[in-house]
ZABA-702783 format. One record per residue (C-alpha): residue number from 1; x, y, z. Coordinates in Angstrom, 1 decimal. Layout:
N
REC   num       xx       yy       zz
REC   NUM        X        Y        Z
...
This chain:
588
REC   num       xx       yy       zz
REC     1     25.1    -15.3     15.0
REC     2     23.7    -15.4     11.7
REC     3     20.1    -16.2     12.3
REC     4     17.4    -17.5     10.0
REC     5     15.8    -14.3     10.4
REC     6     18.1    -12.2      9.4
REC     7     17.9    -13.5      5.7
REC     8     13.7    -12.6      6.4
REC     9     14.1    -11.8      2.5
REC    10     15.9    -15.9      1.7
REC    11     13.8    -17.7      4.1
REC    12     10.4    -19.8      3.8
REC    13      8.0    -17.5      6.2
REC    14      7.0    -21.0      7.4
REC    15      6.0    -19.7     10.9
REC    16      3.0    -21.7     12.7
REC    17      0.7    -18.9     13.6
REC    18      0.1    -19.8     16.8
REC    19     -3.3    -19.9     18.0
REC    20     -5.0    -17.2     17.5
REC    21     -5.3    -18.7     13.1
REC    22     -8.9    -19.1     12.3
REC    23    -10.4    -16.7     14.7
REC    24    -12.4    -13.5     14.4
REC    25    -11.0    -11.3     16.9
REC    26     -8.5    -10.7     19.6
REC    27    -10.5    -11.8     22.7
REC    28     -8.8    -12.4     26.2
REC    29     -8.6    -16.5     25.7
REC    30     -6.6    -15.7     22.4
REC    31     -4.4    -13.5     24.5
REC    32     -3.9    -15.8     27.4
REC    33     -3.3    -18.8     24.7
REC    34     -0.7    -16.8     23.1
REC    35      1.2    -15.0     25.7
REC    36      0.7    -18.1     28.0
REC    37      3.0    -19.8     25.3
REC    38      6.5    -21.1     26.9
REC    39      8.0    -22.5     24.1
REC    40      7.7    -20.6     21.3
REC    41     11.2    -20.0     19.6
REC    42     11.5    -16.3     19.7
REC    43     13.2    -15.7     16.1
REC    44     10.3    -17.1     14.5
REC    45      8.0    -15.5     17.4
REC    46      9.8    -12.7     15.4
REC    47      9.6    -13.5     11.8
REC    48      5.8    -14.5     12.2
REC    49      5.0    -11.0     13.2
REC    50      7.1    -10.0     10.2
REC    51      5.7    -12.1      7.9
REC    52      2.0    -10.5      8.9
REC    53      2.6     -7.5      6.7
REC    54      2.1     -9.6      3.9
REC    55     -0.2    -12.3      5.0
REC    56     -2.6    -10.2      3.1
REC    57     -2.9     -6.9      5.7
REC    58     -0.5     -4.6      3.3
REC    59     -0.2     -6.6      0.3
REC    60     -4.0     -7.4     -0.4
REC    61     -6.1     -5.1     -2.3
REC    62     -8.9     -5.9     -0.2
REC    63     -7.6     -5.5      3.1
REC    64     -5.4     -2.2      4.4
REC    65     -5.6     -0.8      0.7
REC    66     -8.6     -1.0      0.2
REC    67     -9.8      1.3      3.4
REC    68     -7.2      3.7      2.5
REC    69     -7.9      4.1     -0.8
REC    70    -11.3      2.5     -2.2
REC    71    -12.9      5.3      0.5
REC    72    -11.0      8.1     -1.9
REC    73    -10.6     10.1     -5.1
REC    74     -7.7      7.6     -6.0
REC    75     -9.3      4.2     -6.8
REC    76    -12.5      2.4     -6.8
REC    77    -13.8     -1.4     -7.3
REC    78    -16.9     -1.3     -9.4
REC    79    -19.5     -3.7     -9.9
REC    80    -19.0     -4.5    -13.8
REC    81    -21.1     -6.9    -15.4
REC    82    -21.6    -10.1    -13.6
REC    83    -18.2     -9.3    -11.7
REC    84    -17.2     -8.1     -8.8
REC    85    -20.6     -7.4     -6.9
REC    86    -20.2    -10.0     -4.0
REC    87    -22.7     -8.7     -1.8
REC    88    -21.5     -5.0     -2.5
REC    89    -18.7     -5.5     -0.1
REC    90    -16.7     -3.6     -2.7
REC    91    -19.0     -0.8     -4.0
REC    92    -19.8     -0.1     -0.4
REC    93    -15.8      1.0      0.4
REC    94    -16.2      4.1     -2.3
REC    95    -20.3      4.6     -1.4
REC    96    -19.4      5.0      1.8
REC    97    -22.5      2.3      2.5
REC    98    -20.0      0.2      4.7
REC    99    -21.4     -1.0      7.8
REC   100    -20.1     -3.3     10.8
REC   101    -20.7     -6.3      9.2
REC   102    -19.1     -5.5      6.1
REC   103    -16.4     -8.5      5.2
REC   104    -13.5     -5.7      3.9
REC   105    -13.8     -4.0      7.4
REC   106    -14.0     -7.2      9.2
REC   107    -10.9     -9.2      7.2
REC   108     -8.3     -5.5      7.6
REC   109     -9.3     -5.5     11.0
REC   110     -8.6     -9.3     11.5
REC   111     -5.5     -9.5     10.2
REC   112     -4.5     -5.8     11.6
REC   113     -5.2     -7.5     14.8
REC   114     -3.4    -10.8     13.7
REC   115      0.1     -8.2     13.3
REC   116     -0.8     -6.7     16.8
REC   117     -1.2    -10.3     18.5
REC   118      2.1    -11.5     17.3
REC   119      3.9     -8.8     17.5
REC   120      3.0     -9.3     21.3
REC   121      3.8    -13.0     21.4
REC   122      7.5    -11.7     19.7
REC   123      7.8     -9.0     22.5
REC   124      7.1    -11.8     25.4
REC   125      9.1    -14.5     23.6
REC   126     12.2    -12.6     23.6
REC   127     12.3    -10.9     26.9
REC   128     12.0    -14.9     28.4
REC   129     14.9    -15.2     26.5
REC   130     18.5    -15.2     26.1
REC   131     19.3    -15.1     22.5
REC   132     21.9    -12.9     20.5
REC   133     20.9     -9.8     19.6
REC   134     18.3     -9.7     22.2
REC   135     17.8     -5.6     22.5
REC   136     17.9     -5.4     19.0
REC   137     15.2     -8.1     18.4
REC   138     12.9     -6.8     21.2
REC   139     13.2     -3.2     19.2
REC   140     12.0     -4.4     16.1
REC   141      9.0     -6.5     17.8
REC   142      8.1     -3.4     19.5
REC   143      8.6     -0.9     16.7
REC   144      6.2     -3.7     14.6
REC   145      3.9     -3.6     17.6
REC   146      3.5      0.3     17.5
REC   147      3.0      0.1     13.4
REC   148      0.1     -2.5     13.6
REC   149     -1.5     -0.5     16.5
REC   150     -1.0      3.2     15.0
REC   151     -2.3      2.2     11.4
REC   152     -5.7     -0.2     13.5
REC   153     -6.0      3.2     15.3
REC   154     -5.8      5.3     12.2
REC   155     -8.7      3.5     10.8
REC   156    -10.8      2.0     13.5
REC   157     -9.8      4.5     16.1
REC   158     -9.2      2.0     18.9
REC   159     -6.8     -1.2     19.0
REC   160     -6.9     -3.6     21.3
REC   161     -3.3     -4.2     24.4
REC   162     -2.2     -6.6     27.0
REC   163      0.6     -6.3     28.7
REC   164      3.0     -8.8     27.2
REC   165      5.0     -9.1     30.3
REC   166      2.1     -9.7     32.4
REC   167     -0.1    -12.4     31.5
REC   168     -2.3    -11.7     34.3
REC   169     -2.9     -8.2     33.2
REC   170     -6.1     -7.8     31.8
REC   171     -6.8     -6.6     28.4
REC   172     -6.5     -2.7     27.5
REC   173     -8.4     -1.2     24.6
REC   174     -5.6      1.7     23.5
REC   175     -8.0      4.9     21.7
REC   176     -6.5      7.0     19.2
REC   177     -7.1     10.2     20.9
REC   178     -5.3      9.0     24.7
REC   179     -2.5      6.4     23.0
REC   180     -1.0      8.8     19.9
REC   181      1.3     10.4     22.2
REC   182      2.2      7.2     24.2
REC   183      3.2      5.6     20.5
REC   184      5.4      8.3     19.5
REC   185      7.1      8.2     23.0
REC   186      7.6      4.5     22.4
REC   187      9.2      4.2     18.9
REC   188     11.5      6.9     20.1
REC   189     12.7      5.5     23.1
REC   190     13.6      2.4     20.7
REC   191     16.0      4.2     17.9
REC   192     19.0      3.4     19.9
REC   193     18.6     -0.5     20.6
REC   194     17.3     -0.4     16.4
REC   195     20.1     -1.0     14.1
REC   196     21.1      1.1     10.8
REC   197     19.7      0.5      7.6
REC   198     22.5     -2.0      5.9
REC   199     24.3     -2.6      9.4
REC   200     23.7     -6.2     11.3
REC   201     22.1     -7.7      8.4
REC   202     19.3     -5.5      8.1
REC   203     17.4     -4.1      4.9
REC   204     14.3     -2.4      4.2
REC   205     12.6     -5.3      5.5
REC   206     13.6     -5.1      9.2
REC   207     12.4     -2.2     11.2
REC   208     15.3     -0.1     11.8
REC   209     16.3      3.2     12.8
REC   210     15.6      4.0      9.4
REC   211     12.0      3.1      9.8
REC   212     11.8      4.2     12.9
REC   213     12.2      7.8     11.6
REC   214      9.6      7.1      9.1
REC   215      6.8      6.2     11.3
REC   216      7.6      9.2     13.7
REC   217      7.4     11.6     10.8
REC   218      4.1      9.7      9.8
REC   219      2.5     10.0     13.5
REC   220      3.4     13.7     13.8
REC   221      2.0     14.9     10.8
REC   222     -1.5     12.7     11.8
REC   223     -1.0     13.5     15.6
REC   224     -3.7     16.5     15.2
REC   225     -5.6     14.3     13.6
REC   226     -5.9     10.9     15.6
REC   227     -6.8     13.1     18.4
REC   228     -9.5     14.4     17.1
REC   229    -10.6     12.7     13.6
REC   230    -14.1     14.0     13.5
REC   231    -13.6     17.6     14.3
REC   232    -14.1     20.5     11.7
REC   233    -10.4     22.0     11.9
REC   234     -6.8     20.3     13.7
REC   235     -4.0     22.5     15.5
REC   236     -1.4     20.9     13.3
REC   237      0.8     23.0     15.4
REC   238      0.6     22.1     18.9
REC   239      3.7     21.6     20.8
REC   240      5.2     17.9     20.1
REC   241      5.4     15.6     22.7
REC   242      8.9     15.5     23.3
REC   243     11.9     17.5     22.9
REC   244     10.8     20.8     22.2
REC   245      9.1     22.0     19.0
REC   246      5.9     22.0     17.3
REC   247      4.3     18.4     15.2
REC   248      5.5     19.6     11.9
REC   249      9.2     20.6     13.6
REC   250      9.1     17.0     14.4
REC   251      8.0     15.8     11.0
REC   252     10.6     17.9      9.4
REC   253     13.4     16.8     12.0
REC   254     12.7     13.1     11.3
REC   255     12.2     13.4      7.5
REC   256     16.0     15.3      7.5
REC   257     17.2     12.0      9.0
REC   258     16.1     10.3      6.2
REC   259     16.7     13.0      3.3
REC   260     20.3     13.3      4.3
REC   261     21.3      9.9      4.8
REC   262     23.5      9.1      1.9
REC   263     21.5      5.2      1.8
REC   264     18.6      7.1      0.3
REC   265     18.0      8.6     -2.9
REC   266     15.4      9.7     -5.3
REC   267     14.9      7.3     -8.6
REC   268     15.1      9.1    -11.6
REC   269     12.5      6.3    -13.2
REC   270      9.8      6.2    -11.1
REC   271      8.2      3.1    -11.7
REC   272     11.4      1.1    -10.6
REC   273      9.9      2.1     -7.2
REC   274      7.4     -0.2     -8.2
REC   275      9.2     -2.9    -10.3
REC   276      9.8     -6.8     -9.5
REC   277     13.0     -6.1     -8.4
REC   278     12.2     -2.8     -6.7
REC   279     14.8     -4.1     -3.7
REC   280     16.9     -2.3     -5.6
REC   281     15.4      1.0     -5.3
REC   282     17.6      3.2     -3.2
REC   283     14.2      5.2     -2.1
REC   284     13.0      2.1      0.1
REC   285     13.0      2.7      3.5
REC   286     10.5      0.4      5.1
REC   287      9.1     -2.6      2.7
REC   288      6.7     -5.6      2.9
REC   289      8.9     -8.3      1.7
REC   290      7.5    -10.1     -1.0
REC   291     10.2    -12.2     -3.3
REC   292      9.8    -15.7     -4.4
REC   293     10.6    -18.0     -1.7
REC   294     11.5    -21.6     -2.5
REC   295      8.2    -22.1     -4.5
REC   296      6.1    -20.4     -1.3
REC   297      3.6    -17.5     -2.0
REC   298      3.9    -17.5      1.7
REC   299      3.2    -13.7      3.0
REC   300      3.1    -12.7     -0.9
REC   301      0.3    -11.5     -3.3
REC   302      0.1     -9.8     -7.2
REC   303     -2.8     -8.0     -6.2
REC   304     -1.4     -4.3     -6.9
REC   305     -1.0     -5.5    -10.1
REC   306     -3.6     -8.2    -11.2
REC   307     -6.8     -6.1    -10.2
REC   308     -6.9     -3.5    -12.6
REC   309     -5.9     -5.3    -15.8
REC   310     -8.5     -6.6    -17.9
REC   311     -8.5    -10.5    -18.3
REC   312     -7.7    -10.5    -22.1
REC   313     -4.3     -8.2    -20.8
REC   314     -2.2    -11.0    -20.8
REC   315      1.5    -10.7    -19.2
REC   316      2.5    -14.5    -20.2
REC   317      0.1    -17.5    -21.5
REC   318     -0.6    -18.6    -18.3
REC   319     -1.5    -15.1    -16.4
REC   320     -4.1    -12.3    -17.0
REC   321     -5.8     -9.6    -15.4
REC   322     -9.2     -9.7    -13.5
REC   323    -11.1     -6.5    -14.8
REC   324    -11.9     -4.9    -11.8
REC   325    -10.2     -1.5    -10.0
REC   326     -9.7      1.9    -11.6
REC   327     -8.9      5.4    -10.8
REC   328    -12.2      7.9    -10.8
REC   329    -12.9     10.4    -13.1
REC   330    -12.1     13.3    -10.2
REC   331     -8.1     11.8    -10.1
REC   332     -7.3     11.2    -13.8
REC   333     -8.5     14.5    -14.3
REC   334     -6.4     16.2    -11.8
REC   335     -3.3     15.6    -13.9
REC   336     -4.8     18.0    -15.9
REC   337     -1.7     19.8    -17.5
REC   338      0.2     17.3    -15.9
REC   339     -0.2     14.8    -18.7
REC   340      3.8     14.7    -19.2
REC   341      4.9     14.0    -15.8
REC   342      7.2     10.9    -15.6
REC   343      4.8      9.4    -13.1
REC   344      2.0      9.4    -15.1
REC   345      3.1      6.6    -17.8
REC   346      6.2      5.2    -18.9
REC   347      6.8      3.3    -22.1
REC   348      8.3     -0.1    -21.8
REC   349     11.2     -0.5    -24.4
REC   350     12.4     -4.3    -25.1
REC   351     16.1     -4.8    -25.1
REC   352     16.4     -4.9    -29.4
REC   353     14.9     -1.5    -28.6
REC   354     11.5     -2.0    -29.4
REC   355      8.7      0.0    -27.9
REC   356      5.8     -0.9    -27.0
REC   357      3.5      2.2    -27.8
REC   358      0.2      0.6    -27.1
REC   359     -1.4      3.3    -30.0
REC   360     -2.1      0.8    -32.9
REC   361      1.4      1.3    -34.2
REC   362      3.0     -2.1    -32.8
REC   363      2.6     -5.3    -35.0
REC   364      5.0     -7.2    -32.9
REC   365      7.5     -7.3    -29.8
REC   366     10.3     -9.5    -29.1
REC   367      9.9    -12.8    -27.4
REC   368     13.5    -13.2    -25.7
REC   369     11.9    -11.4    -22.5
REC   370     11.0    -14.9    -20.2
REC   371      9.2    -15.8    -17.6
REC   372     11.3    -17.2    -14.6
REC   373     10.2    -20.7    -14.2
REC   374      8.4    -21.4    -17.4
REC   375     10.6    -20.0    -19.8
REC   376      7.7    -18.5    -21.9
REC   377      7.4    -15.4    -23.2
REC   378      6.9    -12.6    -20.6
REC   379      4.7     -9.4    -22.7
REC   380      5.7     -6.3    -21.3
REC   381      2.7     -4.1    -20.2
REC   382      3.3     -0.2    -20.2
REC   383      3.2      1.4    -16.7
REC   384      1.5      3.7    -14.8
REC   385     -2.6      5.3    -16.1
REC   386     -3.7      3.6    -18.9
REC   387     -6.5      5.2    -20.9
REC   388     -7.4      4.5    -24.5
REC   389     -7.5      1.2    -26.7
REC   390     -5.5     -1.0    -25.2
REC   391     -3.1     -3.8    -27.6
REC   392     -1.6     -7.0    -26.7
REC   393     -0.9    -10.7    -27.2
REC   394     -3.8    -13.5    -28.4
REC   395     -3.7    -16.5    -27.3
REC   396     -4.4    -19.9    -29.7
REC   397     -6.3    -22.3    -28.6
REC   398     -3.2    -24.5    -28.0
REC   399     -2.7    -22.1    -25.1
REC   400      0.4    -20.1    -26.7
REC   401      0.9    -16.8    -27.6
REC   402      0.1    -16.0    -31.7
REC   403      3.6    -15.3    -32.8
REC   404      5.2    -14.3    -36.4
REC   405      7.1    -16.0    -38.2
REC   406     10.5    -15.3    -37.1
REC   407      9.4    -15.9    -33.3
REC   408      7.9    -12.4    -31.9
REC   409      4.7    -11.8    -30.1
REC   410      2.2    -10.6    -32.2
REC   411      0.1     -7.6    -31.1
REC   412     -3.7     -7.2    -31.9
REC   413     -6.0     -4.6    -30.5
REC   414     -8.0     -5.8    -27.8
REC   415    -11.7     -6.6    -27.0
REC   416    -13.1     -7.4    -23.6
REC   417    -13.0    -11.1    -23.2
REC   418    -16.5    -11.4    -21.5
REC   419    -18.1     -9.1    -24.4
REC   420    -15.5    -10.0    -27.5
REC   421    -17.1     -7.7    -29.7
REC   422    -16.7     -4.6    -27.1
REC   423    -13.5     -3.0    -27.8
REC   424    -10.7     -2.9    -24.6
REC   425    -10.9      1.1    -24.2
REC   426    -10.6      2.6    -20.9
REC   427    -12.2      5.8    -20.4
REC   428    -11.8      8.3    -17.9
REC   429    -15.6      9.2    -17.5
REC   430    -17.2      6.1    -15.4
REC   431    -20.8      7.3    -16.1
REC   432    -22.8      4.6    -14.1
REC   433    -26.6      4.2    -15.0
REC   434    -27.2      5.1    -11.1
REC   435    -24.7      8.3    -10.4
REC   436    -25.1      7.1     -6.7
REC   437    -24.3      3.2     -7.2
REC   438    -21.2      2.0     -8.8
REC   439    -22.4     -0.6    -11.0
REC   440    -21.7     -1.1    -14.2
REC   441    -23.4     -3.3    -17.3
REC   442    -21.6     -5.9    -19.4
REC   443    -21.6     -3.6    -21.9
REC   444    -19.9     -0.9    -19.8
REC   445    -17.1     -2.8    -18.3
REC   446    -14.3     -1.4    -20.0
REC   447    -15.1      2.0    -18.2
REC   448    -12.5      3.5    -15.8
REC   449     -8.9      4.3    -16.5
REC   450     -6.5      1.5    -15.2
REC   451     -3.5      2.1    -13.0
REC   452     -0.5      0.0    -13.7
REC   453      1.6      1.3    -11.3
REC   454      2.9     -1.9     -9.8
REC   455      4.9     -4.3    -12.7
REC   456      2.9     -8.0    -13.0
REC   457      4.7    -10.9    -11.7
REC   458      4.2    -13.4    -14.2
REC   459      6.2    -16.2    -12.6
REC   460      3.1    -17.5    -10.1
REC   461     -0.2    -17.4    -11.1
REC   462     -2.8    -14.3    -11.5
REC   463     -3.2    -13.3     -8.1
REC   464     -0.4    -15.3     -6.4
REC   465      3.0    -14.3     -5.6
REC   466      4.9    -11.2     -6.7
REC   467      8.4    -10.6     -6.1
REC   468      7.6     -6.9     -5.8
REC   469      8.2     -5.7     -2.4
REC   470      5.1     -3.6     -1.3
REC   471      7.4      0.2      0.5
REC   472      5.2      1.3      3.2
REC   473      7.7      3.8      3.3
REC   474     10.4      5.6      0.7
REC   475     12.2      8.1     -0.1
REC   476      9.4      9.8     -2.1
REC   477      6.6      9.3      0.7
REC   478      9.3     11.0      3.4
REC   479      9.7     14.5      0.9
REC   480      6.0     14.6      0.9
REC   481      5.8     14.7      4.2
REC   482      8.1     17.4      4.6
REC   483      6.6     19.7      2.4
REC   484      3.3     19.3      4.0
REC   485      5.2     20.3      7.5
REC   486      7.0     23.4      5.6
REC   487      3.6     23.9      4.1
REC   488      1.9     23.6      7.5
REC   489      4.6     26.1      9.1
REC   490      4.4     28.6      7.3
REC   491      7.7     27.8      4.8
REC   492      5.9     27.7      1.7
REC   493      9.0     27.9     -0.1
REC   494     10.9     25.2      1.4
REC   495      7.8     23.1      0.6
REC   496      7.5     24.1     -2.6
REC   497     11.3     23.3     -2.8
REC   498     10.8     19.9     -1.7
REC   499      7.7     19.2     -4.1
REC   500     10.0     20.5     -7.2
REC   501     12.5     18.1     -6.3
REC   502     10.1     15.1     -6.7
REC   503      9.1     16.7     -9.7
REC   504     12.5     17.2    -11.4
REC   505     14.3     14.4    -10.0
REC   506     11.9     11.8    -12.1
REC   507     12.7     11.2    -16.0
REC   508     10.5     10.0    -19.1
REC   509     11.4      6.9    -20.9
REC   510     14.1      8.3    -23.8
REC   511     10.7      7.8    -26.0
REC   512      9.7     11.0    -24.6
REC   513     13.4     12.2    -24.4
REC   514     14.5     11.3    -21.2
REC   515     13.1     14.7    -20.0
REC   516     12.2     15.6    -16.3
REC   517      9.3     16.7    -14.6
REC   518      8.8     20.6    -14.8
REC   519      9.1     22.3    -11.7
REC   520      5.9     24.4    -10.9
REC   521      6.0     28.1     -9.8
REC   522      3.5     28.3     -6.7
REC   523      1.9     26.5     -4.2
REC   524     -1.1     26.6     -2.4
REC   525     -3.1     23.8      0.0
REC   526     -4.8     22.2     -3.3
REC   527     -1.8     21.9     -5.6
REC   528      0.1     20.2     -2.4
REC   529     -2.8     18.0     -1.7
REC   530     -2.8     17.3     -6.0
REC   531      1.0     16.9     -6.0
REC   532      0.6     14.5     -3.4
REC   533     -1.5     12.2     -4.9
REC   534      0.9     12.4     -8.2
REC   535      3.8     10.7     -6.1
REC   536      1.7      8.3     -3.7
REC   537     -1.2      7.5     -5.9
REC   538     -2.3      3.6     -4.9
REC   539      0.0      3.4     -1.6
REC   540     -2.3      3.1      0.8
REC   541     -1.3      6.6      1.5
REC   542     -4.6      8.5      0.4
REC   543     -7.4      8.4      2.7
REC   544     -5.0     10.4      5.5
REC   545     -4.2     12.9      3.3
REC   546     -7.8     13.8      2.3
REC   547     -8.8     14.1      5.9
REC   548     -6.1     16.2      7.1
REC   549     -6.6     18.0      3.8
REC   550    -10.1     18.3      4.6
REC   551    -11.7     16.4      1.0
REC   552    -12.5     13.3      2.6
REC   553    -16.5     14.1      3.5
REC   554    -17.0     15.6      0.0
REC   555    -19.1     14.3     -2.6
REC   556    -17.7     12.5     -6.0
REC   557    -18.3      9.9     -8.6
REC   558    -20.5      7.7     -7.1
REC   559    -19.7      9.2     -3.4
REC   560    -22.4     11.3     -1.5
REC   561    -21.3     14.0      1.0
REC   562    -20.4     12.0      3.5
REC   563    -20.5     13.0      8.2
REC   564    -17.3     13.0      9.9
REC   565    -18.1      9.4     11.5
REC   566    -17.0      8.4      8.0
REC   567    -13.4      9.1      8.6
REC   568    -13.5      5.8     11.2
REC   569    -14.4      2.6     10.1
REC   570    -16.4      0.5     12.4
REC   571    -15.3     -2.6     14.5
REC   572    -16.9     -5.6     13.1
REC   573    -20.2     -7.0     14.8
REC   574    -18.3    -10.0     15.2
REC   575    -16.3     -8.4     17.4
REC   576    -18.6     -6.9     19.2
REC   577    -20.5     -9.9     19.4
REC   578    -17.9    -11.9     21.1
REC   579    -16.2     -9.6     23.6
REC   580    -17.6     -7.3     26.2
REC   581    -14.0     -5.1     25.6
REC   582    -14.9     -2.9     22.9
REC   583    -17.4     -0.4     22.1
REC   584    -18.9      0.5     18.9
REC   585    -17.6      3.5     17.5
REC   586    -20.2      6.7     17.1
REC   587    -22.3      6.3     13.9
REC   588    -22.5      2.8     13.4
């Protein structure tokens, strides 16, 4: 059979989200509305918990990114100008000011809960059934399941279970520390009903074998940590659940899975990791599916992208940027020397073979570049940390971009565009009136050094659809991991091995050469923890490596030394309010 969902990529996510849409929380009437259910088709039971990766939860920067990395050294969301305040909602996620009622926790946690709830309703659906492909179907709803409930344990340290077979059964709140091991146990006794990457229809969308291997690496190497996330030190090294071995054997057994399949390999350009049509890459293991879909932003958002360009940044006439994320001061300035790697910045070269330098140098770019669906002309942004003056299109007041004679875009240095006489220059140094609140003045808002990481999808709106999928897991995250198990084992130079490999395996733009990273000649627990954030800067990827690192509770721009409770976020008062299940966590 060919199903519907097995084109999850070609398909309107039209799903009806059953009825747990519109509330706050998982509560037992949810549950028992839900799983109580009889006639919910079980491939779109399916494709809705699917389709929950990107109804914001992964996809969103102010949802599951913005816990994992607006609480680190990576990125921040300042107050600048009138912008961006909203209550403090945002400021509070790098102040570490967050509190139970505090509408980022409470939305992530929603929607975390949202993937949890129909990944059940997916699991009970298809065991009443008796559709093709059955065991494989019921793997992937189970291997979603444990994803949604190992990332809501990661964060909030308990997630809330009910029995999907059972609908009597009462609910169960699962805690970090008691349900790790019981999660691992799970997703391994599933790799052989889960298909291979590429075999029965399935792609880096579809959780596979592939994925499968991903996550287990992932939950080993934070196994230490989840049981026991406040503690001063973790025994990285304690004998793994199953099979024999220490957690880091396990992380390095499961990451070799994925190194040596021949599906996988590193991209010498970095950024096309990060590109529109990044289903390409061959590093993607496991990926939030975001193309266009028969005029739908269904599941889909341009967030990675939108948020940190400034609003005169214009990719098309119709789009811009919003002026609000940037990197700190503590992360640009740990490239230190580093300047030159290929995943700092990449030049984007038109196909006449025009750069764009973005240095003052560029009177004009082509125009044959178009935007899919409008046919205007698509500007192509340069990629990765942007610091400097920043140069780009005008628009006219007949809504076009200013163009030459002959038909090319014009390029004009840029000036805020709610200050026009304050010049678009991104500096590293954020230097906010009040070192301890992140606000900054109208006349400040250009502060901060932009990340441009993730290409702009022109062809919807500002913040609306991309066609870049969003990898949860590649190729690049999986090396990481190993050399942080070699690392933690003792193999320094296996890990230093693996960290060279990212380094030399990525190219510069033939502006700069074509020339590869240059392989560094030690290693020690903060050049790993730096290299780190080089390959997985803004992936949602940040906030466990600081803790198992052991940077997360320090002080920085705008940060105060922060207590351990930090390192768990708190369930929302709403929450708490409604349902006599869970308990608040210590601290808040």
């Amino acid at each position: 059979m060919r199903s519907k969902f097995l084109n999850i990529n070609r398909i309107v996510l039209s799903v009806a989200t059953l009825a747990l849409v519109g509330c706050t929380n998982l509560d037992e009437k949810v549950i028992d509305e839900v799983l109580g259910s009889e006639n919910i088709d079980p491939e779109a039971a399916l494709t809705a918990a699917y389709s929950q990766l990107g109804e914001g939860t992964f996809v969103d920067h102010g949802n599951v990114f913005a816990l994992q990395e607006y609480s680190t050294d990576e990125a921040m969301l300042p107050t600048r100008g009138s912008d961006w305040g909203d209550g403090g909602k945002w400021r509070a996620m790098h102040e570490f000011t967050w509190d139970a009622g505090n509408d980022v926790v409470k939305t992530t946690w929603n929607n975390l809960n949202f993937g949890i709830t129909k990944s059940l309703t997916a699991i009970s659906s298809i065991e009443r059934s008796s559709i093709a492909n059955k065991s494989l179907f019921l793997a992937e709803a189970k291997g979603l399941l444990v994803y949604y409930t190992y990332t809501t344990l990661d964060l909030f340290g308990q997630a809330p279970y009910r029995d999907p077979g059972n609908l009597s059964a009462p609910i169960e709140i699962r805690k970090a520390e008691t349900t790790i091991d019981a999660l691992i146990t799970e997703v391994e006794g599933l790799i052989p009903s889960l298909a291979d990457i590429k075999t029965q229809n399935t792609h880096a969308g579809r959780f596979t074998k592939q994925a499968a291997y991903a996550l287990l690496a992932d939950m080993y190497l934070n196994r230490a940590v989840l049981k026991n996330k406040t503690g001063s030190s973790f025994n990285f090294t304690e004998p793994a659940v199953n099979g024999g071995g220490t957690d880091m054997d396990k992380v390095i057994e499961y990451s070799n899975l994925l190194i040596n399949n021949p599906n996988f390999s590193l991209e010498s350009n970095y950024f096309h990791n990060f590109d529109i049509n990044n289903d390409t890459s061959k590093e993607m293991i496991f990926t939030v599916v975001q193309k266009k879909i028969a005029n739908s932003d269904k599941g889909s958002d341009n967030d990675l992208a939108y948020m940190s360009m400034e609003r005169i940044q214009k990719p098309s006439p119709d789009n811009r940027g919003t002026n609000a994320n940037c990197v700190t001061p503590e992360f640009y300035y740990s490239w230190t020397g580093n300047f030159n790697d290929p995943r700092f910045q990449r030049t984007y070269q038109y196909e006449d073979g025009t750069w764009f330098r973005n240095d003052g140098t560029d009177i004009s770019v082509p125009s044959t570049s178009k935007v899919e669906g409008t046919g205007k002309p698509w500007f192509h942004f340069n990629r990765g940390l942007q610091v400097g003056q920043q140069y780009g299109p005008k628009i006219l007041a007949s809504g076009n971009f200013d163009m030459t004679a002959d038909g090319r875009i014009k390029v004009y240095k840029l000036f805020t565009e709610k200050n026009t006489t304050l010049a678009a220059d991104f500096t590293p140094e954020l230097n906010f009136d009040n070192p301890a609140e992140a606000v900054l003045t109208q006349a400040q808002i250009n502060r901060g050094v932009r990340n441009f990481k993730f290409e702009f999808d022109p062809g919807y709106g500002n913040n609306g659809t991309s066609g870049m999928d969003v990898p949860l897991y590649r190729l690049g995250t999986v090396y990481m991991m190993r050399a942080e198990a070699y690392f933690r084992n003792g193999n320094v130079g296996a890990a230093l091995a693996d960290v060279n490999k990212l380094r030399t395996s990525r190219t510069n733009d033939s502006l700069k050469g074509n020339t590869s990273g240059v392989a560094i000649g030690s290693l020690d627990a903060n050049t790993l923890f730096k290299e780190s954030g080089y390959e997985l800067y803004w992936e949602m990827y940040r906030r466990k490596a600081m803790i198992r690192f052991g940077k997360f509770d320090l002080p920085g721009t705008a940060k105060p030394a922060s207590q351990p409770y930090r390192r768990i976020f708190p369930i929302p008062q709403a929450t708490i309010d409604a349902s006599t299940d869970f308990k608040q966590n210590p601290g808040y």
